[in-house]
C-alpha beads as a LAMMPS data file, in Angstrom:
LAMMPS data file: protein, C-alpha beads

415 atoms
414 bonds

1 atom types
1 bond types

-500.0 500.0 xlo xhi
-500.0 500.0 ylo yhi
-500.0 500.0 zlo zhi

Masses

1 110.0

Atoms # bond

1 1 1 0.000 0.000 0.000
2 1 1 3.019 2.322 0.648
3 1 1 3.505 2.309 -3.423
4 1 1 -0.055 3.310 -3.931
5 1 1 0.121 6.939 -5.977
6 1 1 -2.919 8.147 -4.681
7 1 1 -6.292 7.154 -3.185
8 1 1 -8.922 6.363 -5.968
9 1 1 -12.814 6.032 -5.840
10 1 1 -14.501 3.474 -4.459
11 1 1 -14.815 0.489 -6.694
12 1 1 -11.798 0.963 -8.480
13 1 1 -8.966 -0.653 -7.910
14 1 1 -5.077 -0.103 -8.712
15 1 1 -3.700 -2.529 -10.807
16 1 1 -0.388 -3.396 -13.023
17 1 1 -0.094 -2.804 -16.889
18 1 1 0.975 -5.614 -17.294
19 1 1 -2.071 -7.071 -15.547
20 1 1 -4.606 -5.695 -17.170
21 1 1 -3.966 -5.790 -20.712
22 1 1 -3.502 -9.281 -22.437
23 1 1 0.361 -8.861 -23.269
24 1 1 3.246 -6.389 -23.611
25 1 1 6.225 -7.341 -26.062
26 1 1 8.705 -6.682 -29.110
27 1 1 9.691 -8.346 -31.535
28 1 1 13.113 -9.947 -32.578
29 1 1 15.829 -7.474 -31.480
30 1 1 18.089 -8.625 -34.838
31 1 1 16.708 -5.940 -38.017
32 1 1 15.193 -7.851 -40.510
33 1 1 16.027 -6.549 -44.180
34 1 1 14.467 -3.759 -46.062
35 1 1 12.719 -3.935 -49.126
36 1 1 11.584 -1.803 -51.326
37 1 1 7.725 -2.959 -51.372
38 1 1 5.886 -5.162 -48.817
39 1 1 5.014 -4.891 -45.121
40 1 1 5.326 -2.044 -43.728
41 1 1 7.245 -1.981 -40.573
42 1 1 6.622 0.860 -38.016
43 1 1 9.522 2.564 -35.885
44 1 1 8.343 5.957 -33.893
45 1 1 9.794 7.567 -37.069
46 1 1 6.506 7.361 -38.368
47 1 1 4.438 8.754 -35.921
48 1 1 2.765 11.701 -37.506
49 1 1 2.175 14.845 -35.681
50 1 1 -1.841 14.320 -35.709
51 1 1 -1.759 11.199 -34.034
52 1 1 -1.251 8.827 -36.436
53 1 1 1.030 6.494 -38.168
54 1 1 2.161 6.387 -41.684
55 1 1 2.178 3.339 -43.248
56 1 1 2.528 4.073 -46.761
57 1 1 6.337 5.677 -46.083
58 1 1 7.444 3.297 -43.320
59 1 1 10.135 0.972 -44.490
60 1 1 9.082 -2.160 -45.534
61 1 1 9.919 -6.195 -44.842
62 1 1 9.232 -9.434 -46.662
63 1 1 6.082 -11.224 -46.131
64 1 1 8.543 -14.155 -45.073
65 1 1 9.980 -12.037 -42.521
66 1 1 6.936 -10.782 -41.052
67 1 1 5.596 -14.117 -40.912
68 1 1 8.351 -14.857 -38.540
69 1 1 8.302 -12.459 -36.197
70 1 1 4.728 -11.962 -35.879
71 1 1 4.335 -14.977 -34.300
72 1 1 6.315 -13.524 -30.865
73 1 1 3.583 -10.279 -31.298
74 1 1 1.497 -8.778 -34.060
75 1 1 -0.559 -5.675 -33.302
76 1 1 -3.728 -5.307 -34.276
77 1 1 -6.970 -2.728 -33.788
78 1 1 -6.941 -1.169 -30.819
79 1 1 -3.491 -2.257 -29.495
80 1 1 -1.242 0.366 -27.852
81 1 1 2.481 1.337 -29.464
82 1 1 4.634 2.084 -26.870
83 1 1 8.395 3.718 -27.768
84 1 1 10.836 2.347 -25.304
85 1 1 13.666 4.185 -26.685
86 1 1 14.539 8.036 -26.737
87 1 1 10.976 9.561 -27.470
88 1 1 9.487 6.991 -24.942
89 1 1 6.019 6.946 -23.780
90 1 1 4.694 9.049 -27.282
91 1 1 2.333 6.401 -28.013
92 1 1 -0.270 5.542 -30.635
93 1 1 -3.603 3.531 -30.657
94 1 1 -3.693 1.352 -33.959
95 1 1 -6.379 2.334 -35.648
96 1 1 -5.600 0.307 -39.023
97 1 1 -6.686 -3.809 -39.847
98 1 1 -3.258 -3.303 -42.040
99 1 1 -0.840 -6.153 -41.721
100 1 1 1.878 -4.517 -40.061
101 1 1 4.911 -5.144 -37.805
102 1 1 6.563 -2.607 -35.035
103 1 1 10.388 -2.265 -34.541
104 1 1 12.167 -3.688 -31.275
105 1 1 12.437 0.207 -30.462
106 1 1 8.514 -0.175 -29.180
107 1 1 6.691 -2.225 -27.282
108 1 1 3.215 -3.516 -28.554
109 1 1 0.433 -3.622 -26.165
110 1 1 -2.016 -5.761 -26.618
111 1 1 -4.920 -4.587 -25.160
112 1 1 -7.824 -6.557 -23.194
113 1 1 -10.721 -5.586 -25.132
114 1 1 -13.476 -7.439 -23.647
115 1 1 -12.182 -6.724 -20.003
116 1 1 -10.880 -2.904 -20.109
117 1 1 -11.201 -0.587 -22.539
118 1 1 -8.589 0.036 -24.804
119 1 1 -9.105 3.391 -25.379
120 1 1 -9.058 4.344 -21.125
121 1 1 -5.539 2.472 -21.437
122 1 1 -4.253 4.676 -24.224
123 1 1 -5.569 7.661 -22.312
124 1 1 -4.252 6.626 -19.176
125 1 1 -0.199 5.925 -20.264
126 1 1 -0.551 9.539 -20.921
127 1 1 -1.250 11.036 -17.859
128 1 1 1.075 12.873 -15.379
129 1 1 1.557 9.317 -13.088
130 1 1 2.558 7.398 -16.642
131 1 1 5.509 10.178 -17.103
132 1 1 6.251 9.662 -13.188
133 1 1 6.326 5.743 -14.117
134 1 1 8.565 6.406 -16.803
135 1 1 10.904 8.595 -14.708
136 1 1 11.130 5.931 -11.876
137 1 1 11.824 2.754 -14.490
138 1 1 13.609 4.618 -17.048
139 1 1 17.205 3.219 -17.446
140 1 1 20.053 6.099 -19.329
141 1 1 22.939 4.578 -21.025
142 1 1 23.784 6.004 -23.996
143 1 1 20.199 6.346 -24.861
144 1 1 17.129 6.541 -22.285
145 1 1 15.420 3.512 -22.488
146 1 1 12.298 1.329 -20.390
147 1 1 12.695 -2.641 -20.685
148 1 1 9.242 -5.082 -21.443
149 1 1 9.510 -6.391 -17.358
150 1 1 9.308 -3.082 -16.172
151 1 1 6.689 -1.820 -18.541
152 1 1 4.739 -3.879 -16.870
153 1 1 4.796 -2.711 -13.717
154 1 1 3.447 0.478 -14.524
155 1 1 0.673 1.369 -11.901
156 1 1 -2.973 2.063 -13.900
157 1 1 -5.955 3.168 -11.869
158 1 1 -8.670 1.206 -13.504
159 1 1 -12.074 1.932 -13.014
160 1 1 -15.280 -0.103 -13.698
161 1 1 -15.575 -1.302 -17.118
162 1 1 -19.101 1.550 -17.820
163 1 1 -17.074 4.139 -15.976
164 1 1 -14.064 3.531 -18.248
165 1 1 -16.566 4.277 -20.923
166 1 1 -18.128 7.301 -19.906
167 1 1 -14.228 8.612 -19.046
168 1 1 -13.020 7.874 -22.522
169 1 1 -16.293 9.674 -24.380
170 1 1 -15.455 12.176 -22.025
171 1 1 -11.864 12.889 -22.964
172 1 1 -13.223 12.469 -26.231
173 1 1 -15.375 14.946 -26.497
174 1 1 -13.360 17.913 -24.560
175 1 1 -10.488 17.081 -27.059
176 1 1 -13.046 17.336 -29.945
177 1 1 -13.751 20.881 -28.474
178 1 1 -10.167 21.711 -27.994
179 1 1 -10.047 20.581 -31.472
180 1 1 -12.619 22.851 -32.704
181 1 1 -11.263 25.710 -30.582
182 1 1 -7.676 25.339 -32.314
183 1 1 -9.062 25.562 -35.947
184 1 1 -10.674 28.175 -34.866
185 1 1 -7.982 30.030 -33.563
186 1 1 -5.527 29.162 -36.613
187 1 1 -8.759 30.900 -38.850
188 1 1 -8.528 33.695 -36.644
189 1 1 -4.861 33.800 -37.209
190 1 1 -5.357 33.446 -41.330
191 1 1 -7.933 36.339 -40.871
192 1 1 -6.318 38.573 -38.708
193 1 1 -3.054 38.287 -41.056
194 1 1 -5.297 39.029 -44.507
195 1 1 -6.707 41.553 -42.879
196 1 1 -3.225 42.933 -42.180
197 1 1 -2.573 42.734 -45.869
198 1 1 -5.401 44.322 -46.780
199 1 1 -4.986 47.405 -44.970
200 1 1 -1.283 47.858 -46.522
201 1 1 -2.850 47.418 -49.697
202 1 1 -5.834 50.178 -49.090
203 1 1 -3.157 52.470 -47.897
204 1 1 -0.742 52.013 -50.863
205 1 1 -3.529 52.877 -53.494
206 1 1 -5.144 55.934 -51.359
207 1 1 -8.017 53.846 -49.890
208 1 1 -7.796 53.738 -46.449
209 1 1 -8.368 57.431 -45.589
210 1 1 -9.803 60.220 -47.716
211 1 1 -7.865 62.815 -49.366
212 1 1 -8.071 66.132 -47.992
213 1 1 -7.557 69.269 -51.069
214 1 1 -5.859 71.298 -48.637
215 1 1 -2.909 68.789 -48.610
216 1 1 0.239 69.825 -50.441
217 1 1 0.500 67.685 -53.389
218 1 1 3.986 64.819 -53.473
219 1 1 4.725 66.611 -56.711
220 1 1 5.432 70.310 -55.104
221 1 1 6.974 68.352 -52.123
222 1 1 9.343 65.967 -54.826
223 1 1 10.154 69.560 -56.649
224 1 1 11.287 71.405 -53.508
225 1 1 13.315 68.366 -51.857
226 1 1 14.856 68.285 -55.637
227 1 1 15.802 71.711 -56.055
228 1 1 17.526 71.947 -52.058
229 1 1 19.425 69.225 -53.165
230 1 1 20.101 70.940 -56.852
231 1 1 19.277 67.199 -58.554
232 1 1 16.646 67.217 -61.651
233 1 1 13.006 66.502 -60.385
234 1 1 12.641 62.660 -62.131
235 1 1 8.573 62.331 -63.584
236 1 1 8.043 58.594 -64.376
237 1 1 5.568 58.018 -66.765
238 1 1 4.470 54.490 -65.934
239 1 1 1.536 54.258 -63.506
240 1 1 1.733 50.368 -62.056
241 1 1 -2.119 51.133 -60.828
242 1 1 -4.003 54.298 -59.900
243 1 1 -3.550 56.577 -57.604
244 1 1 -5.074 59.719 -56.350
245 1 1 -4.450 62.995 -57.987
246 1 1 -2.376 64.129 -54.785
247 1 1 0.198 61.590 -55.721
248 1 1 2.905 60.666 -57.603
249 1 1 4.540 57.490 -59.084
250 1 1 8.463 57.536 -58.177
251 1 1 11.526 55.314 -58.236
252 1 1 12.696 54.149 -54.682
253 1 1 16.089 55.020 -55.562
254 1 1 15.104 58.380 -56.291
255 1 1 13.292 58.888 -52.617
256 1 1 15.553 56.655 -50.996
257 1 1 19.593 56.147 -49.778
258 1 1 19.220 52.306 -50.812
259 1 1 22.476 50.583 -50.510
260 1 1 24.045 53.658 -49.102
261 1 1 25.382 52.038 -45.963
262 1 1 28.665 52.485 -43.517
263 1 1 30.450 49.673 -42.551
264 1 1 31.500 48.521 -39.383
265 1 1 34.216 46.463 -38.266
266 1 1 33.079 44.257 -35.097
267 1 1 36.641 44.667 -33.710
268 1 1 35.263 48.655 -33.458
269 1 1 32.381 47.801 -31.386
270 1 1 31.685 47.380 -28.068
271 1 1 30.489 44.480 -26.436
272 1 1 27.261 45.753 -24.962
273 1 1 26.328 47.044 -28.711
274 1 1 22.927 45.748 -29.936
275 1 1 23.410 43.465 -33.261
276 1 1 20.414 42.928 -35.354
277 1 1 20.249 39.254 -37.050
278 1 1 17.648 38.341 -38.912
279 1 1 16.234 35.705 -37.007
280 1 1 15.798 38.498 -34.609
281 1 1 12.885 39.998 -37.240
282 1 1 9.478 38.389 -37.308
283 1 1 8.467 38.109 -40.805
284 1 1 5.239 39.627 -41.902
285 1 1 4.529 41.722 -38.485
286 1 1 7.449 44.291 -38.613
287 1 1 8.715 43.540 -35.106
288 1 1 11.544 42.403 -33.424
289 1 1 11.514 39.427 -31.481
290 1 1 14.847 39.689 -29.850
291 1 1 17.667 41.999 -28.836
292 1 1 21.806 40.772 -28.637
293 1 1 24.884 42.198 -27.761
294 1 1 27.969 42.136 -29.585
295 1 1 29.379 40.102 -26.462
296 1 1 26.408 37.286 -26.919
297 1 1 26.372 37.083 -30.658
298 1 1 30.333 36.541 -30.484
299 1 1 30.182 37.688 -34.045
300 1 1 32.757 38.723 -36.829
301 1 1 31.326 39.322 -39.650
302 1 1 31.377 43.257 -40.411
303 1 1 28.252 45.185 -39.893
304 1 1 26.021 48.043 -41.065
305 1 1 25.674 50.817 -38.705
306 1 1 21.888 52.000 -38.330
307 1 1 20.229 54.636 -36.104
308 1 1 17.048 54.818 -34.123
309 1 1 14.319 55.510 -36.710
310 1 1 15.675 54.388 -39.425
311 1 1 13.677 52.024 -41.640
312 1 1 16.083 47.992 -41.461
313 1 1 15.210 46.443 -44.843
314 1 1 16.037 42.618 -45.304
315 1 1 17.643 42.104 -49.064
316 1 1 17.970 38.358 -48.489
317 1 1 15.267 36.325 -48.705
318 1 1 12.881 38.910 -49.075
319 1 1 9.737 37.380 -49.357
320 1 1 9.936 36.130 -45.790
321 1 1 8.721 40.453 -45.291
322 1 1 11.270 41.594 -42.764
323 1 1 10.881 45.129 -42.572
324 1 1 11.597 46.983 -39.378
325 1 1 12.102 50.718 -37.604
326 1 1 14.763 50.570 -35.368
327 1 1 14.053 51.798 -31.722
328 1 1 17.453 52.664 -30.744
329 1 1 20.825 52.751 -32.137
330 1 1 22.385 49.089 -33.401
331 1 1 24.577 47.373 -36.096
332 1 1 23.015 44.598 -38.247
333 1 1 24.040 42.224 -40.663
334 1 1 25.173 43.300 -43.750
335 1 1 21.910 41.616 -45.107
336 1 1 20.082 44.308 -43.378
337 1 1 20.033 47.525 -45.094
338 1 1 19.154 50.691 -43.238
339 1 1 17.205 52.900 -45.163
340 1 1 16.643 57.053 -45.220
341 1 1 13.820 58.490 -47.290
342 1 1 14.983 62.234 -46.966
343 1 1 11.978 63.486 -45.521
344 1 1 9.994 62.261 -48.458
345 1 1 8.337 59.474 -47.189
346 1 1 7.942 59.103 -43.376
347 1 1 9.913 55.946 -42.390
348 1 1 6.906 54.359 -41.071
349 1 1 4.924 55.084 -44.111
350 1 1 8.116 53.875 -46.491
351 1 1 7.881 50.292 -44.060
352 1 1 4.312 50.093 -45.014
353 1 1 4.894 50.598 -49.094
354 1 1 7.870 48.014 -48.573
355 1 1 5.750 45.118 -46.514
356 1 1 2.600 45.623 -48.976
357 1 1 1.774 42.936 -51.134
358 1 1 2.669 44.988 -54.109
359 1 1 6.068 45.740 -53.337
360 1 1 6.813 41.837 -52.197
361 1 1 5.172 40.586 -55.789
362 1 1 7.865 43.155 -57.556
363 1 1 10.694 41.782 -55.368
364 1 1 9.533 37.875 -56.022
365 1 1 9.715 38.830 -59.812
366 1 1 13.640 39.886 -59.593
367 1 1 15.113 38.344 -56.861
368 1 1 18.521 35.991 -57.955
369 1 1 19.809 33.087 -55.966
370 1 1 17.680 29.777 -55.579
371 1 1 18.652 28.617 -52.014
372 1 1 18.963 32.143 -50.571
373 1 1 17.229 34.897 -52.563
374 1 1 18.684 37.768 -52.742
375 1 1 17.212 41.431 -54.122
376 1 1 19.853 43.633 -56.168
377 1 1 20.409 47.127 -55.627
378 1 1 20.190 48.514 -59.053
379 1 1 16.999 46.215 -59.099
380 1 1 15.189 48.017 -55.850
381 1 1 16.212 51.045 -56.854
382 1 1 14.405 50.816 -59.785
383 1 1 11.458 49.771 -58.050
384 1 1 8.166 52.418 -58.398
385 1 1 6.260 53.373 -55.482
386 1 1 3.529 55.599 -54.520
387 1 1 4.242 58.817 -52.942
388 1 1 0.806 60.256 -50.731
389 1 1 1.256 64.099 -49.231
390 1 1 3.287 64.153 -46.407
391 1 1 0.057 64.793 -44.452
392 1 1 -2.016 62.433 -45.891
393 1 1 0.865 59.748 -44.986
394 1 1 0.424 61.277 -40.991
395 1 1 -3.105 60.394 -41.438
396 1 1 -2.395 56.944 -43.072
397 1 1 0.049 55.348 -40.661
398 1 1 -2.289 56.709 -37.532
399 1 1 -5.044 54.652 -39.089
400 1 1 -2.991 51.778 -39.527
401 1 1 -1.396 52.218 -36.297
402 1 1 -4.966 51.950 -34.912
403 1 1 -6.252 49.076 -37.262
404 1 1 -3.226 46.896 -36.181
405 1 1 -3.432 47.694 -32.369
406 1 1 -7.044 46.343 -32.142
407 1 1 -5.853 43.026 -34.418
408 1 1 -3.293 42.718 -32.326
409 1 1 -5.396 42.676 -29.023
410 1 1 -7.649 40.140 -30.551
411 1 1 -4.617 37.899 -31.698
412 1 1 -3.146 37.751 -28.365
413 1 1 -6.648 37.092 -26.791
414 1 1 -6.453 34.184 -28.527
415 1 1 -3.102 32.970 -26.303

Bonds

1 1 1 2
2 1 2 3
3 1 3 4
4 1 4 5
5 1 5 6
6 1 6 7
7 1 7 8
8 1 8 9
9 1 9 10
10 1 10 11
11 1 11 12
12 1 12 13
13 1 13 14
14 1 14 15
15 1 15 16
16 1 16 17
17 1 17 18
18 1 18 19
19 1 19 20
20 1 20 21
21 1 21 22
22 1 22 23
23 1 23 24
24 1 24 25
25 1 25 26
26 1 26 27
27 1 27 28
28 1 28 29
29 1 29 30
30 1 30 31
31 1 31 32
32 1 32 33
33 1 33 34
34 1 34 35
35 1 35 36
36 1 36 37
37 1 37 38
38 1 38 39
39 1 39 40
40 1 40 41
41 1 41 42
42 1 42 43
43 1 43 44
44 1 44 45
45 1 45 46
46 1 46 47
47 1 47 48
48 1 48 49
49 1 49 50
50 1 50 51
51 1 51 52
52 1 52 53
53 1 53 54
54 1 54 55
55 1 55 56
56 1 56 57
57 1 57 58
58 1 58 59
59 1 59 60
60 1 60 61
61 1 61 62
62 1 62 63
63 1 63 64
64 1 64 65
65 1 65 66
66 1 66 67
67 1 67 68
68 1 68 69
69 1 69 70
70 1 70 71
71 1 71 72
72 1 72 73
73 1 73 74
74 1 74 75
75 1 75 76
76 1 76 77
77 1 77 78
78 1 78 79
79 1 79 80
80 1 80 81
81 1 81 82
82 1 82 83
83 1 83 84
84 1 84 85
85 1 85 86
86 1 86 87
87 1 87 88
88 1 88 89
89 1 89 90
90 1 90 91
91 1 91 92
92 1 92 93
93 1 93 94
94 1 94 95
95 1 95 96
96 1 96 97
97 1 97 98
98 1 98 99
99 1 99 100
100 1 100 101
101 1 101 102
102 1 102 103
103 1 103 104
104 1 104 105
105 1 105 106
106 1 106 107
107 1 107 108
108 1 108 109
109 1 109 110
110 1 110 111
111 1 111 112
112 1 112 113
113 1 113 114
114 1 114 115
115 1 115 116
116 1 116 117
117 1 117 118
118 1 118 119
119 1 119 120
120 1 120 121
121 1 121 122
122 1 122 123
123 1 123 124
124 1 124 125
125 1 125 126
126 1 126 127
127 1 127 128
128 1 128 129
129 1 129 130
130 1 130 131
131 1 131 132
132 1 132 133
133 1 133 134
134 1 134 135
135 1 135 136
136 1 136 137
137 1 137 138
138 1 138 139
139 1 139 140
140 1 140 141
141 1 141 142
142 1 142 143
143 1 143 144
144 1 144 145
145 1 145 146
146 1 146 147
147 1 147 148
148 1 148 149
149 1 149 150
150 1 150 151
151 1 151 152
152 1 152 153
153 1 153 154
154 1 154 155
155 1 155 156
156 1 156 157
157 1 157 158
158 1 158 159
159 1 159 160
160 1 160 161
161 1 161 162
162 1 162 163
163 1 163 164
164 1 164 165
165 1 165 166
166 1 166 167
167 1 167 168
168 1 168 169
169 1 169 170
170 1 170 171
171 1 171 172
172 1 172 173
173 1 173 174
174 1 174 175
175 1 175 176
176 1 176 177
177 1 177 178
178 1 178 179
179 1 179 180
180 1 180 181
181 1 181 182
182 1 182 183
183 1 183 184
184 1 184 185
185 1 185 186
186 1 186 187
187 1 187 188
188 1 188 189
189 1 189 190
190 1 190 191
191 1 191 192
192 1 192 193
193 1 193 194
194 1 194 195
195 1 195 196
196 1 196 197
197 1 197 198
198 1 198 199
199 1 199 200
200 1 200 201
201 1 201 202
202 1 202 203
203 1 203 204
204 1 204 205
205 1 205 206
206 1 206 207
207 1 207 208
208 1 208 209
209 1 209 210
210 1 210 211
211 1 211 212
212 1 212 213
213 1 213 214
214 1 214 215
215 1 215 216
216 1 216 217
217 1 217 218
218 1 218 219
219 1 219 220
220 1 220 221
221 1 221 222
222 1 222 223
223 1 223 224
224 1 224 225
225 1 225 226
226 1 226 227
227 1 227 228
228 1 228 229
229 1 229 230
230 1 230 231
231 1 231 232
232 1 232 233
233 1 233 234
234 1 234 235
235 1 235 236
236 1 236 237
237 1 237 238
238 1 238 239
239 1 239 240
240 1 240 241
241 1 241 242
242 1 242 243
243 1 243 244
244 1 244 245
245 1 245 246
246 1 246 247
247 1 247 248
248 1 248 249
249 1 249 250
250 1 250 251
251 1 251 252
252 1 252 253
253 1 253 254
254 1 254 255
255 1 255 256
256 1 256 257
257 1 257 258
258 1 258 259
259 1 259 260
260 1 260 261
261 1 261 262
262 1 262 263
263 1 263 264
264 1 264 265
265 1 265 266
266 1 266 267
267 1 267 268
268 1 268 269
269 1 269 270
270 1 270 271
271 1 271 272
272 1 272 273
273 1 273 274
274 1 274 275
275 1 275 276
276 1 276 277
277 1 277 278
278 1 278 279
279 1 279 280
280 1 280 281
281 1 281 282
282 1 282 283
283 1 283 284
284 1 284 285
285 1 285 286
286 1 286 287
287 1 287 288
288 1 288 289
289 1 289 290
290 1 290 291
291 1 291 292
292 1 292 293
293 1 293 294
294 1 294 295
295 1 295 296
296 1 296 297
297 1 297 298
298 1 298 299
299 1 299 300
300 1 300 301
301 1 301 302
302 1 302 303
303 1 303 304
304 1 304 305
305 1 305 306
306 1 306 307
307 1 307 308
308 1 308 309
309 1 309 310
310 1 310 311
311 1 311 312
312 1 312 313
313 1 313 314
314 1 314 315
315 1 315 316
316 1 316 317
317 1 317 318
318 1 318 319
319 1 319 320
320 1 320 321
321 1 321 322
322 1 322 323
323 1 323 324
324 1 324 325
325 1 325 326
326 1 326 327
327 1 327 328
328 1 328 329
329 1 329 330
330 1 330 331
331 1 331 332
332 1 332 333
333 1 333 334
334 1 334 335
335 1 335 336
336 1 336 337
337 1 337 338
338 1 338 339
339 1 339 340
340 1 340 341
341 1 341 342
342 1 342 343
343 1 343 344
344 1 344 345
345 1 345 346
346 1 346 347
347 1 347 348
348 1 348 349
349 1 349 350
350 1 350 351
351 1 351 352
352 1 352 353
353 1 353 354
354 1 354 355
355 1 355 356
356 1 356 357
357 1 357 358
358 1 358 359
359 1 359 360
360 1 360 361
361 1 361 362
362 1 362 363
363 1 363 364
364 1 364 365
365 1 365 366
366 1 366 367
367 1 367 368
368 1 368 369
369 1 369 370
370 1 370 371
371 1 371 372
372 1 372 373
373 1 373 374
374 1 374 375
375 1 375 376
376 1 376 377
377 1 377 378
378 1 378 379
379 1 379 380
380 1 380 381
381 1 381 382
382 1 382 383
383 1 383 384
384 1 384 385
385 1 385 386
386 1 386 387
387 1 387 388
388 1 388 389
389 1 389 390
390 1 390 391
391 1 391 392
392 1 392 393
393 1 393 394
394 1 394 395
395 1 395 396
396 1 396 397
397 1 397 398
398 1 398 399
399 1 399 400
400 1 400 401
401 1 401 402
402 1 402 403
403 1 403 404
404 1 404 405
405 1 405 406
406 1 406 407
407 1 407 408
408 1 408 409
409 1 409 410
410 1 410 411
411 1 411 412
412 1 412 413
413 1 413 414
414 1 414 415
């Protein structure tokens, strides 16, 4: 009684695995040959992430060889597969009449199915006291492993036979709801993220706020920035969709310092210096996820200096969207280009032209490099983009600002 977990209700009654199901084994320990067709023989390899196994890519064995070792143990409907090696205890009900064998890496369970029910097994190796089982009988060598005697002296609380029932339509049924509630949540997700999209692309055209006639139009703003920097004001004649009136078609390295960057040794830096990667960027949402020092990074690779406001633009693998304003001071990757729009474009406005679906279908189309994409400077630079009134952009990026903050709240109401 001293090994007893916990006290249990009346009429149930603790009991050994290995007592209440019919048997627990593997099969021959020596690997029988591969072949390129016939049974399939399981390993936890083939444990799918919904639950499942797949039996049309396991490897396969002769019909011969299965005949053999199925007669030590054979699974069948409703029979437990237990991994007894490295991922042990991730188990699987068979749900499949399929002739199959399991490796010597599991143990097969064959279940009782006219005295317990197999599914309140299953459900029951999966609980808190099976990992404690596992913990206590687990042997590590070179590789954690459980042997077949010990398996079956797990401890199972087994209940009456019509209580066992009721538990496992129970289970059932929350998990169908949990289920439900996930799908859910990942349309939610989908939605929230198209929705995202979709206000980028309203802004970009002059659709998400109305136009005010008072504004100053781009093209007075593009002449005056022109003439104080004694450069030719460039008109472009093509017109990739409309736009309003107020605004004018222009070519971002016309607006733009792109690929105009200062260079950084990292023998020149401190060690308490932020350094941007970009796994530190969260593609599609213009954030950053992380913040390094120079001293964790342990880096050497020379860097681009960028400062606080400054738009970060990610010319490798640009269709992953990583498009960030810097909050402070920092040195990225040379990948990472920090971008000025000489007071044509607010940077926040320029981040929202450069993460809009329009600009990433441009950057798709001219991209070079297979395994890491890569977009050319003389190609972004020749990239058109819309240019709104500099107040009309105030009035875009507070609506978007506002948009996003509310899908934002609902997205991590979801957590």
């Amino acid at each position: 009684e001293d090994e007893i977990p916990f006290d249990v209700p009346e009429g149930w009654a603790w009991c050994r695995l290995g007592n209440t199901v019919k048997d627990i084994a593997d099969i021959d320990h020596k690997m029988p040959e591969i072949k390129e067709e016939g049974i399939p023989f399981i390993s936890p390899i083939d444990f799918t992430k919904d639950g499942k196994i797949d039996f049309q890519n396991a490897k396969k064995i002769s019909k011969s060889d299965f005949e053999r070792l199925s007669q030590k143990i054979k699974p069948s409907v409703n029979d437990i597969i237990f991994p007894r090696y490295g991922t042990i205890g991730v188990l699987r009900l068979v749900n499949s009449d399929l002739d199959f064998l399991v490796s010597y890496s599991c143990a097969t369970i064959v279940t009782d199915k006219v005295y317990s029910n197999p599914k309140y097994i299953y459900y029951a190796l999966q609980t808190s006291l099976a990992q404690s089982e596992i913990n206590k009988y687990k042997v590590t060598t070179t590789q954690s492993n459980i042997g077949i005697k010990s398996l079956k002296q797990f401890f199972i609380p087994l209940a009456p036979l019509a209580e066992q029932q009721c538990i496992v339509s129970s289970i059932e049924s929350i998990f169908a709801q949990i289920d439900m509630l996930e799908q859910n949540k990942s349309n939610l997700e989908t939605a929230i993220k198209q929705a995202k999209s979709k206000i980028l692309d309203l802004a970009i055209h002059g659709k998400l706020v109305p136009q005010n006639p008072n504004d100053e139009p781009a093209e007075e703003l593009l002449k005056r920035i022109a003439t104080s920097d004694n450069r030719p004001y460039e008109k472009v004649g093509e017109e990739p969709f409309e736009i309003p009136h107020s605004w004018k078609w222009v070519r971002l390295g016309s607006v733009c310092d792109y690929g105009k960057c200062i260079n950084v040794s990292t023998s020149d830096l401190r060690a308490n210096d932020w350094i941007l990667d970009l796994e530190d960027i969260e593609k599609d949402s213009g954030k950053i996820l992380a913040f390094h020092t120079l001293k964790e990074r342990k880096s050497e690779s020379t860097k681009h200096k960028f400062t606080k406001g400054q738009v970060l633009y990610s010319k490798l693998r640009p269709y992953l969207n990583k498009v960030v304003i810097a909050p402070k001071d920092g040195f990225c990757t040379s990948e990472i280009l920090p971008l000025d729009f000489n007071e044509i474009l607010l940077n926040r406005f320029a981040q929202i032209v450069l993460m809009s679906s329009y600009f990433l279908t441009l950057v798709n189309m001219v991209t070079y490099g297979v395994k890491m994409p890569r977009l050319g400077t003389g190609d972004a630079k020749n990239m058109l983009i819309p240019i709104p009134p500099l107040n009309e952009q105030k009035r875009i990026v507070s609506k978007i600002d506002e948009l996003f903050s509310n899908l934002d709240q609902i997205q991590n109401n979801l957590i």
